[in-house]
matplotlib code that plots the C-alpha trace (Angstrom):
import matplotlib.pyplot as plt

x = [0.0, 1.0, 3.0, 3.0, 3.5, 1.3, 2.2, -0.6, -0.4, -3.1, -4.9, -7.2, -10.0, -12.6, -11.6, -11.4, -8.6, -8.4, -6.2, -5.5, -3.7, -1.8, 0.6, 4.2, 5.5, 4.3, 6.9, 5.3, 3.2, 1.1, -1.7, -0.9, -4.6, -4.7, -7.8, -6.3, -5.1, -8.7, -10.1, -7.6, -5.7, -1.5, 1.4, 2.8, -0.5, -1.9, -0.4, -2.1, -5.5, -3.4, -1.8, -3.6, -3.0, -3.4, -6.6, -8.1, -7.1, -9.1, -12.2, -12.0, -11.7, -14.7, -17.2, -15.7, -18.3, -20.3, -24.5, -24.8, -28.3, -30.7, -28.8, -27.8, -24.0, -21.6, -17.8, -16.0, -12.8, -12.1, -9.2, -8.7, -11.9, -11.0, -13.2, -16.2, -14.7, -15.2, -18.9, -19.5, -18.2, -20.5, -23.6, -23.7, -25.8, -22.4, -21.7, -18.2, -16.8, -13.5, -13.0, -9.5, -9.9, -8.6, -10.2, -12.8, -10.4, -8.7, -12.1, -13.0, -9.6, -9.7, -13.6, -12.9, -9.3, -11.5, -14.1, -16.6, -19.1, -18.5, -19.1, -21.7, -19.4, -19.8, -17.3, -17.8, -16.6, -17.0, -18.0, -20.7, -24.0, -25.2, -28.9, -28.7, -26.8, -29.6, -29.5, -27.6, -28.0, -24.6, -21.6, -17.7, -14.5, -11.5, -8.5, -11.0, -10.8, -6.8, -7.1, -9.2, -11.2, -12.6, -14.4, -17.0, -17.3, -17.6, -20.6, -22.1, -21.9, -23.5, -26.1, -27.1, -26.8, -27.8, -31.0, -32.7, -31.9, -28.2, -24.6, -21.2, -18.3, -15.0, -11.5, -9.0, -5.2, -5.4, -4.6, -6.3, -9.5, -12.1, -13.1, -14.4, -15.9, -17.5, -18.9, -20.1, -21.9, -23.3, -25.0, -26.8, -28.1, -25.6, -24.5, -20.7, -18.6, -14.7, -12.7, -9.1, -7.7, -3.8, -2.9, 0.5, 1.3, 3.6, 1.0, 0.8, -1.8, -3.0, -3.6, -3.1, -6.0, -9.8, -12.7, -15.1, -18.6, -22.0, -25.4, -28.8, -32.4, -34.9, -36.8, -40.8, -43.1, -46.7, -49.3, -51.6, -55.5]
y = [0.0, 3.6, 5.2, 2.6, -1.2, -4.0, -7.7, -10.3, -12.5, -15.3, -15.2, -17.8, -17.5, -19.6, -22.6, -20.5, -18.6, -15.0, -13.4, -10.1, -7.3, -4.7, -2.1, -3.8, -1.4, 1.2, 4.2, 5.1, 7.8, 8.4, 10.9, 12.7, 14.2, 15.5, 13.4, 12.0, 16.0, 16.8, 14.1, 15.4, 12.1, 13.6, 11.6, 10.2, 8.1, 8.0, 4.0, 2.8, 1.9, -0.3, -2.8, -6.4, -5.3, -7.5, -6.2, -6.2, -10.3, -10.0, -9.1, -11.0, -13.8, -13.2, -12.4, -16.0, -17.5, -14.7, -14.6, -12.5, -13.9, -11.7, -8.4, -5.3, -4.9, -1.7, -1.6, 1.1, 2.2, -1.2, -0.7, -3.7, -4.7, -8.0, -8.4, -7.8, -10.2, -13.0, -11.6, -11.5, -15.0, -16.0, -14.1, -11.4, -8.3, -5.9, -2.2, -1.3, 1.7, 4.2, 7.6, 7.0, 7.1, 4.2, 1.8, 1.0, 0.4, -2.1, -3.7, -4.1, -5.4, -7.9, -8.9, -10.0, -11.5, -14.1, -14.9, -13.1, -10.3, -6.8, -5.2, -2.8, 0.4, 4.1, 6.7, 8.3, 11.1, 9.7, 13.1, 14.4, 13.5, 10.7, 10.0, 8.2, 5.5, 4.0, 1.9, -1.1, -4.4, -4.8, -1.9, -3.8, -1.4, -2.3, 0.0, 2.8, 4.2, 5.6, 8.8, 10.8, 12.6, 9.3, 8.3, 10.7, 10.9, 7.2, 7.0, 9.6, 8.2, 4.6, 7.0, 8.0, 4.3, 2.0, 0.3, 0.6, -3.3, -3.5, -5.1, -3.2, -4.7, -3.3, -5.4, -2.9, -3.1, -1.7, 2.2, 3.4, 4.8, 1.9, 2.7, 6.2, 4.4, 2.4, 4.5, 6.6, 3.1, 2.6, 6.2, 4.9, 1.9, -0.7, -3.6, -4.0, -6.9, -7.2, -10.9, -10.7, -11.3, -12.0, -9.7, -11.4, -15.4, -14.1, -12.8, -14.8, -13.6, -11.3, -10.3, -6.4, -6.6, -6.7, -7.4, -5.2, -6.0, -3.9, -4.9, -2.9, -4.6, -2.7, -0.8, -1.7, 1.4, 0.3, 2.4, 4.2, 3.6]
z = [0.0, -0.6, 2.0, 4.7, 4.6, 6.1, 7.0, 7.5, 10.6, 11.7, 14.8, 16.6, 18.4, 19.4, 17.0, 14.0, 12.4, 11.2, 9.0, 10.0, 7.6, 10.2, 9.7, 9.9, 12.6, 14.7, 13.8, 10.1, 9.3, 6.2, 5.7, 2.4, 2.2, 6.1, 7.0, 10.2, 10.8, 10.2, 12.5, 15.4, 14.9, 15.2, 13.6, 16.9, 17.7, 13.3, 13.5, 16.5, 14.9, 12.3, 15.4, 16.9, 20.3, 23.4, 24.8, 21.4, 21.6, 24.7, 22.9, 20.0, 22.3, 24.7, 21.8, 20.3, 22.7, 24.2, 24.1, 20.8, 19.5, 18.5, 19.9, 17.8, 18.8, 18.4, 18.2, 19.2, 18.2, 16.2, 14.6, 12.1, 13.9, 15.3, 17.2, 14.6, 12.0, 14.5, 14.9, 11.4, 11.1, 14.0, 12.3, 14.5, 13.8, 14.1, 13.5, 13.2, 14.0, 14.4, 13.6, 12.1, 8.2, 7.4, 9.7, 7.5, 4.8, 6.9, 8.5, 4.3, 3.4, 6.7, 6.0, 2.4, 3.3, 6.0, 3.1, 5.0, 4.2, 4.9, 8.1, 8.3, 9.2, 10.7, 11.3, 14.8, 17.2, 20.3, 21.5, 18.8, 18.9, 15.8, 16.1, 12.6, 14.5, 16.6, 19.5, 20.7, 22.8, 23.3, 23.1, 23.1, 23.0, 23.5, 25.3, 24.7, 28.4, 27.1, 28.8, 31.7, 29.2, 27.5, 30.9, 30.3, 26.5, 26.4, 29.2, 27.2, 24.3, 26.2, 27.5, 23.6, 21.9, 24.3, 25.0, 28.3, 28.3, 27.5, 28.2, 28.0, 27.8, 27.3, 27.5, 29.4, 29.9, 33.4, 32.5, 35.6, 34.4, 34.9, 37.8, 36.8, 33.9, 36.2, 38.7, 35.6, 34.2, 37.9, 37.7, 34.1, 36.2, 35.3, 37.6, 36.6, 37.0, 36.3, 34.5, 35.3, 32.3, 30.9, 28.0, 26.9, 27.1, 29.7, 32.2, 36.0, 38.3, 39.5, 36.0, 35.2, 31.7, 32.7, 30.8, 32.6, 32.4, 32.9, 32.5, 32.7, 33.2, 31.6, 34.1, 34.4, 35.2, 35.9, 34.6, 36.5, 36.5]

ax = plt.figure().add_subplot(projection="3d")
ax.plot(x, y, z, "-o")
ax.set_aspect("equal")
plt.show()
């Protein structure tokens, strides 16, 4: 590809293997027509989106056999969206989405690469307002809680997609800001609950990585005679 190179690397979750185009290193830097300037994205963090990282494993891996009949699901921040593909492959009714501009090059690229159909994709600022995008069942992120500010635009952005039913799950590394986000999901009426998790093979417990867990009941009002 045009000013950056990719490798392809297999990865297996949940009996089935996925191959996975990435960027080959971390240290390049492309954006010739300024959309990642535009989108706020700067050169030092523009490869991140393009890198299997070990909490992304962690999703992938946890929606290889999680309860995903019947529910609308939304990715956040997917990157080469991992964790989607092995959705899609499972049938899953998935929305990908980033707001780098090439993720949903990659998410294409990795779709067709798997044999698989492509994944249903929207570009979104996690801190504007997208009423076109509708509501979810189930909301999955993975390393999305990367800095302070993200606690509050994320719970925001729960607050405007999910359904009064719903399930969050988000795989973290251990960055220090889940248990804002949590407290912030408790306010929305969520019950959380936390799966220590190893990110690398050479993790021993107590493991650092989390996949934190919230759920929401939906909330019957009786009407009045």
């Amino acid at each position: 590809m045009p000013g950056y190179h990719t490798h392809i690397r297999v990865h297996a979750f949940g009996g089935s293997d996925y191959r996975i185009r990435a960027l080959a290193d971390v240290q390049q830097f492309a954006d010739p027509d300024l959309l990642a300037q535009r989108a706020g994205i700067c050169s030092a963090q523009w490869s991140l989106f393009g890198q299997v990282w070990p909490s992304g494993r962690v999703l992938a891996d946890a929606m290889a056999g999680h309860d995903v009949a019947g529910k609308r699901i939304l990715e956040l921040g997917c990157g080469l969206g991992l964790a989607s593909l092995v959705l899609r492959a499972r049938g899953a009714d998935i929305v990908a989405s980033d707001h780098h501009p090439l993720a949903e090059v990659f998410l294409a690229y990795n779709a067709a690469l798997n044999g698989l159909d492509a994944v249903p994709y929207r570009t979104l600022s996690w801190d504007a307002p997208a009423a076109s995008l509708g509501r979810f069942d189930l909301i999955i992120g993975s390393d999305v809680l990367y800095e302070r500010r993200h606690v509050a635009q994320l719970a925001a952005l729960v607050q405007r997609h999910a359904q009064p039913e719903a399930e969050v799950l988000i795989a973290d590394p251990g960055r220090g800001n889940g248990g804002a986000f949590t407290r912030a999901m408790v306010a929305q009426g969520y019950s959380p609950s936390e799966q220590r998790r190893a990110m690398t093979e050479g993790d021993t417990p107590p493991f650092r990585g989390r996949l934190l867990g919230y759920r929401r009941a939906a909330v019957l009002t009786a009407e009045v005679a």
